[in-house]
C-alpha positions as CSV (number, residue, x, y, z in Angstrom):
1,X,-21.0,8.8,-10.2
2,X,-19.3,12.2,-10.5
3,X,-15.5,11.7,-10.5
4,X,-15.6,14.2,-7.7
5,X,-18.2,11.6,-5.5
6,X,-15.7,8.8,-6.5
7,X,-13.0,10.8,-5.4
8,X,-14.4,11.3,-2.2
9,X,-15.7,7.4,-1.6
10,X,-12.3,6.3,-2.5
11,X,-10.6,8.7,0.0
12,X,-12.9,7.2,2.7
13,X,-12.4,3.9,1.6
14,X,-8.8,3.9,1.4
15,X,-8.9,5.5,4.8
16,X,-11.4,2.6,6.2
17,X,-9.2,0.0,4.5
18,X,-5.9,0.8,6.1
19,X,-7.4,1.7,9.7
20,X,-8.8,-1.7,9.2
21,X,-5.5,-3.2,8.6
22,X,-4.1,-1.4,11.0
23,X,-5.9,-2.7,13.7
24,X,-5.7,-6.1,12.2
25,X,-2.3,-6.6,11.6
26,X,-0.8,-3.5,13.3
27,X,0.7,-5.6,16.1
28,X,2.5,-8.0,14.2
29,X,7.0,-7.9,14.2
30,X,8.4,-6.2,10.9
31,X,8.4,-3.1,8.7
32,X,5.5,-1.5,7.0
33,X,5.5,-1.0,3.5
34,X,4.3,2.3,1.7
35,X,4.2,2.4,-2.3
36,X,3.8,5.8,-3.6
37,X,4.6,8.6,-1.4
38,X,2.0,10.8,-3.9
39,X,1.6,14.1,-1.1
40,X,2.4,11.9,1.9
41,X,-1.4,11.8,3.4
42,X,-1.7,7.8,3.5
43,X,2.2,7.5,4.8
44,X,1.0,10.9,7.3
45,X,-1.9,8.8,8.3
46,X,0.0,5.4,9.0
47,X,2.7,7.0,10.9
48,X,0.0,8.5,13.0
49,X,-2.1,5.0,13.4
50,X,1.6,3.2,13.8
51,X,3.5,5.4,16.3
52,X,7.2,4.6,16.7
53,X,6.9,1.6,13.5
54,X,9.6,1.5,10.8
55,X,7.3,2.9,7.9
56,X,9.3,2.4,4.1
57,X,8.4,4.6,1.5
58,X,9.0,3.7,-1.9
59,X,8.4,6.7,-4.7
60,X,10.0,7.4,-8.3
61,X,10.6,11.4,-6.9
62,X,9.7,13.5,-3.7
63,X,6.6,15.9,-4.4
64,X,5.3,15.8,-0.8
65,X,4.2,18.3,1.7
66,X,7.4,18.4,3.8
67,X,6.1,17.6,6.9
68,X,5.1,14.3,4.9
69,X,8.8,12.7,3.6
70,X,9.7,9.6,5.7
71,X,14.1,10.5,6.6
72,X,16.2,9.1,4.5
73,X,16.8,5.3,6.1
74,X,12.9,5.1,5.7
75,X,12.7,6.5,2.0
76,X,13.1,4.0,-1.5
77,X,13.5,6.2,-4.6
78,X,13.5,5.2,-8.0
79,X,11.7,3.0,-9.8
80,X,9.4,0.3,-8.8
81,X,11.5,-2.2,-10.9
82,X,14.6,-1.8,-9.6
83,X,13.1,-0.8,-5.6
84,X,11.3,-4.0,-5.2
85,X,14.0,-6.1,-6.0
86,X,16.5,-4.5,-3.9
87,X,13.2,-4.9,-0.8
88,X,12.8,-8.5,-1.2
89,X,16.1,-8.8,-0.1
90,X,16.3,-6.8,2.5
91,X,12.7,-7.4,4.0
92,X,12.2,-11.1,2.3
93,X,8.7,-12.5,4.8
94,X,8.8,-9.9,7.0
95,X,6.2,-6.9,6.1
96,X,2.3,-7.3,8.1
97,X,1.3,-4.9,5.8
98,X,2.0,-3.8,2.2
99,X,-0.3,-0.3,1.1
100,X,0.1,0.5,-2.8
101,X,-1.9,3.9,-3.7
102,X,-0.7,4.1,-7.5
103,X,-3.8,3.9,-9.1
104,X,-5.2,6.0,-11.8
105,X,-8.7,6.3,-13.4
106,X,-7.3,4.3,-16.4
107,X,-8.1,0.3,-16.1
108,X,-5.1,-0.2,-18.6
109,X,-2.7,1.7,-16.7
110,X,-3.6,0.1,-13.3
111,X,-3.2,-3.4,-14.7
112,X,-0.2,-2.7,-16.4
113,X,1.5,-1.4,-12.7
114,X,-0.8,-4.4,-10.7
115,X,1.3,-6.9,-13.2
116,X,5.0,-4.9,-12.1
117,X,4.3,-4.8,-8.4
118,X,1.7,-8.0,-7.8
119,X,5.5,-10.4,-7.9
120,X,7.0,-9.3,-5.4
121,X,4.3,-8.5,-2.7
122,X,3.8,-12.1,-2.1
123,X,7.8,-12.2,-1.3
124,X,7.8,-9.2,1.3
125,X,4.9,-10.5,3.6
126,X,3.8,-12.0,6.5
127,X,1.8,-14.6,5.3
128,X,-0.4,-13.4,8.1
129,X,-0.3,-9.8,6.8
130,X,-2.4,-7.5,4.6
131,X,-2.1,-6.1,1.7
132,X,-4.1,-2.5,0.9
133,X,-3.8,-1.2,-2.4
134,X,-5.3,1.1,-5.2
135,X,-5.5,-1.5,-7.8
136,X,-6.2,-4.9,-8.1
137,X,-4.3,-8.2,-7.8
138,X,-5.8,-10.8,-9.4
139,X,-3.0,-13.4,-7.9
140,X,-3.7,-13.0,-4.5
141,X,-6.3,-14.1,-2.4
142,X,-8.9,-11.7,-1.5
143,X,-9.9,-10.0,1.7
144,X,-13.1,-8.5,2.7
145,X,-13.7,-5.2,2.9
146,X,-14.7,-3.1,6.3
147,X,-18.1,-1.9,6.1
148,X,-18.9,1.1,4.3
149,X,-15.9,0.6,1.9
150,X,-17.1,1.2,-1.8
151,X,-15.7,-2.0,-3.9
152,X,-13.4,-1.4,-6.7
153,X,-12.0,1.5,-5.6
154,X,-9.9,-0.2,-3.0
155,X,-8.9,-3.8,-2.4
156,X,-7.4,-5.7,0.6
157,X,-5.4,-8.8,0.1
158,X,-3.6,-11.6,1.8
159,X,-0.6,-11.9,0.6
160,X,-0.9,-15.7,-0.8
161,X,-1.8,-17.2,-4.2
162,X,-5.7,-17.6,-4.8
């Protein structure tokens, strides 16, 4: 598969994956959790499929379209390690769903961010909420895909222990 092709299949899976979410979890109490603002299409997207929800963004540093930057209340910058910390406290069981696009075409490098995020997710949701992400954590119990979503470029999650 041409990394164009798997481009494309990954932009419709991760597309199908959160409107899945969405319409699985969408109703549930608490704020939604964005890591990695990248040029704002996923957090664009969400705010569109999740009118009027508290949507936080977490991202190291703004490189956005503008129309796509969560306000300032909504926005977590810096890094990772010291942003998910600092969320736990303030959003400890209460996220339905948890999206993480911070994947790369390198295996290492996903693992190596999977291992820095994969912690805390379990501490900021529902246990009745999803979990959408880029890369894979091997901690958490599995969720099926919609139909049509290409495995291994996207992977949905509860948020408990396997």
């Amino acid at each position: 598969m041409s990394r164009l092709d798997y481009s494309i299949g990954r932009l419709k899976t991760s597309r199908a994956c959160i409107d899945h979410a969405v319409a699985e979890v969408g109703g549930l109490p608490g704020p939604i959790l964005e890591l990695g603002l990248g040029n704002g299409r996923t957090f664009d997207h969400l705010r569109e499929s999740l009118p009027g929800r508290d949507i936080f963004v977490f991202e190291l540093e703004i490189a956005a379209h503008p129309d796509c930057i969560p306000d300032d209340d909504h926005l977590l910058l810096g890094d990772i390690k010291d942003t998910l910390p600092l969320a736990v406290a303030r959003f400890a069981g209460q996220a339905p769903l948890f999206h993480a696009d911070v994947g790369s075409f390198d295996h290492a490098i996903n693992a190596a961010i999977a291992a820095q995020i994969e912690p805390f997710v379990p501490q900021l949701m529902r246990p009745d909420g999803l979990v959408v992400t880029s890369v894979a954590f091997p901690n958490l119990q599995p969720y099926p895909l919609p139909a049509g979503a290409i495995p291994d470029t996207y992977f949905m999650y509860r948020p408990i222990p396997a």
